[in-house]
C-alpha positions in Angstrom: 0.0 0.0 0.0 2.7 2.3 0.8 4.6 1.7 -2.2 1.3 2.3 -3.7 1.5 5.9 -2.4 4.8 6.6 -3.5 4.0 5.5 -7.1 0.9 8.2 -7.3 2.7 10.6 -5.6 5.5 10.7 -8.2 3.0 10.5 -10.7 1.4 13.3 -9.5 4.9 15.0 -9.6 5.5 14.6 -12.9 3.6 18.0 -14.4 5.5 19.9 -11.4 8.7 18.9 -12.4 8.0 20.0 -16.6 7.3 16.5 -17.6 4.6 14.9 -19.7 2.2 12.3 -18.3 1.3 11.2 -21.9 5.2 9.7 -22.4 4.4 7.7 -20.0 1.2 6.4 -21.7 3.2 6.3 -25.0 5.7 4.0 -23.6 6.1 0.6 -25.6 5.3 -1.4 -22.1 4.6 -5.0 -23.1 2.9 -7.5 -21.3 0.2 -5.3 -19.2 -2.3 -7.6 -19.0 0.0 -10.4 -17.1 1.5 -7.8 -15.3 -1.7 -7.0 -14.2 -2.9 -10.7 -13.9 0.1 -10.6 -11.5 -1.2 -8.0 -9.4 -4.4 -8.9 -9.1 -3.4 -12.6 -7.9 -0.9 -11.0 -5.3 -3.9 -8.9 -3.7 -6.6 -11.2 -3.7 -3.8 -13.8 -1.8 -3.1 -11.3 0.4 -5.8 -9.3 1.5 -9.4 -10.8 -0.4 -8.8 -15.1 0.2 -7.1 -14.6 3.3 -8.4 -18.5 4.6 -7.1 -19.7 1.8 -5.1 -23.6 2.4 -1.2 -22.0 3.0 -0.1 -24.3 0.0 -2.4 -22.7 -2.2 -1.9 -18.8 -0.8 1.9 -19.5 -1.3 1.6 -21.3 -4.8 0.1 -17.5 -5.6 2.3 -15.4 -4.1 5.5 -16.7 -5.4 3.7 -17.4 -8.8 2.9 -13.6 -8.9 6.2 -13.1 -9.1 7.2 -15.4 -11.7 4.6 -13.7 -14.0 6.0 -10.4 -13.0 9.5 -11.4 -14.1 8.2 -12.4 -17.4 7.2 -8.8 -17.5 9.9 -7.0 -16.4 11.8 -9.3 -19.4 9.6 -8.4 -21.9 10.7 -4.7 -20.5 14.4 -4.8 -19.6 14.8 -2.4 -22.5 12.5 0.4 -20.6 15.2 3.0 -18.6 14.3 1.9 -14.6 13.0 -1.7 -15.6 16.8 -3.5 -14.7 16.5 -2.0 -11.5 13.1 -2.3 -10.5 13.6 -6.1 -11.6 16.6 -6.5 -9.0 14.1 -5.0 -6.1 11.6 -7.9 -7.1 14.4 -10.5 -7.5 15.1 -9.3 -4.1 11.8 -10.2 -2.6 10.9 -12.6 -4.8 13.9 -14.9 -4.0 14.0 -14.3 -0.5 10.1 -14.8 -0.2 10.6 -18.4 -2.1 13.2 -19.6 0.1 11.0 -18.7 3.5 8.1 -20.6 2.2 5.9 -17.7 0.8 6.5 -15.6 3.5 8.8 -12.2 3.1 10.4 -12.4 6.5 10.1 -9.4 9.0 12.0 -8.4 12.3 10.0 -8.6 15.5 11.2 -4.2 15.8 10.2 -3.4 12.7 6.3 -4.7 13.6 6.4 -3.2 16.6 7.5 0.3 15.5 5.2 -0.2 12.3 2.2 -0.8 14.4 1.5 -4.0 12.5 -0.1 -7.2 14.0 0.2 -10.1 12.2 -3.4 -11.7 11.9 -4.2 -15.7 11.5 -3.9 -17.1 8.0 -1.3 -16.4 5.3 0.8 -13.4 5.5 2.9 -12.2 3.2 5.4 -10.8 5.4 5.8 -11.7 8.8 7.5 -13.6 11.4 9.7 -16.5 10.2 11.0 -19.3 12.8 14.4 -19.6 10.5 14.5 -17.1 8.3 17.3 -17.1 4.7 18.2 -13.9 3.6 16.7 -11.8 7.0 18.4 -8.5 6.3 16.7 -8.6 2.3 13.4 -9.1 4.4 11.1 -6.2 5.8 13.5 -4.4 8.2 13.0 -0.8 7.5 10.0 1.0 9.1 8.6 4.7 7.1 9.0 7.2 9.3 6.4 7.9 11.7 5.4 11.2 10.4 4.5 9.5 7.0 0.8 8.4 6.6 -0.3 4.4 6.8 3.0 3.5 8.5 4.9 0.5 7.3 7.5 -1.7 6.7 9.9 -1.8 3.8 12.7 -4.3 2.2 15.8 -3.4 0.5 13.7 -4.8 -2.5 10.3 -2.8 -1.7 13.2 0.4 -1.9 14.7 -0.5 -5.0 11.2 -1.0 -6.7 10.3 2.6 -5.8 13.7 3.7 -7.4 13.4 2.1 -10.3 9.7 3.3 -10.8 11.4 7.1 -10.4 14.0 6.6 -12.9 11.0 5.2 -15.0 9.2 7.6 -15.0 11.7 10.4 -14.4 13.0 9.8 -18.0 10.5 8.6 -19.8 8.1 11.9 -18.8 11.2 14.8 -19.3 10.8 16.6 -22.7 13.1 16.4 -24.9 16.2 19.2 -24.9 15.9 21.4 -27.8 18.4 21.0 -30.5 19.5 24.4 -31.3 20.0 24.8 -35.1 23.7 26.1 -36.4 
């Protein structure tokens, strides 16, 4: 959700800043409809079947993420897409090898005000976790609205979004004529 945020807001940045919302729009993105096939399967997983069998919640989560690589490949080419595919390497690998579950530190709950609820989760308390520190250890400030925990790979999503969109939406420099 927070990343969610953070994606608007720099959209709504974009006509502050001299750019062009319709680049973005006129970008050859390929693949939209898995990519959003992908983010539909994450969200109902997450937060629509939450009783769903744990198998069957983690078969979706981590499959989400498969489809969302074959995305970002179709993309690689796009200025931002390399990086935001290392951010969702970053959680999708680490999220695979913990069982479907993007591990989170006990602090990083506590400060973020979240309670884990019964069911699947996708990020939460794991008894052994691989790759802890690529989990969700970072907390938004507390001044920051719907406070919440973050990865290495939730951050590097967001920066590769910016350069995204940061290039794609600049106008061209003009070409001065000798």
């Amino acid at each position: 959700m927070f990343l969610g945020l953070c994606a608007l807001a720099l959209i709504a940045l974009v006509p502050l800043t001299g750019g062009s919302l319709s680049r973005v729009a006129a970008l050859p993105f390929r693949g939209v409809r898995l990519l959003l096939a992908a983010l539909a399967l994450q969200v109902l997983v997450i937060s629509v079947f939450t009783s769903l069998p744990r198998t069957l919640a983690v078969i979706g989560h981590i499959g989400s993420y498969a489809m969302l690589a074959v995305v970002l490949w179709l993309n690689r080419s796009l200025p931002g897409v390399a990086v935001i595919a290392a951010g969702a390497a970053a959680n999708g690998i680490t999220i695979a090898i913990n069982g479907g579950t993007l591990p989170a530190s006990a602090s990083a709950l506590r400060a973020a005000g979240i309670h884990l609820r019964e069911g699947f989760d996708n990020s939460g308390i794991v008894a052994h976790p691989h790759l802890a520190w690529l989990g969700d250890v970072m907390v938004t400030p507390s001044w920051l609205p719907m406070r919440n925990m973050l990865s290495i790979g939730d951050v590097l999503l967001f920066v590769g979004a910016a350069v995204l969109v940061v290039i794609t939406t600049r106008r061209p420099a003009a070409t001065s004529s000798r």
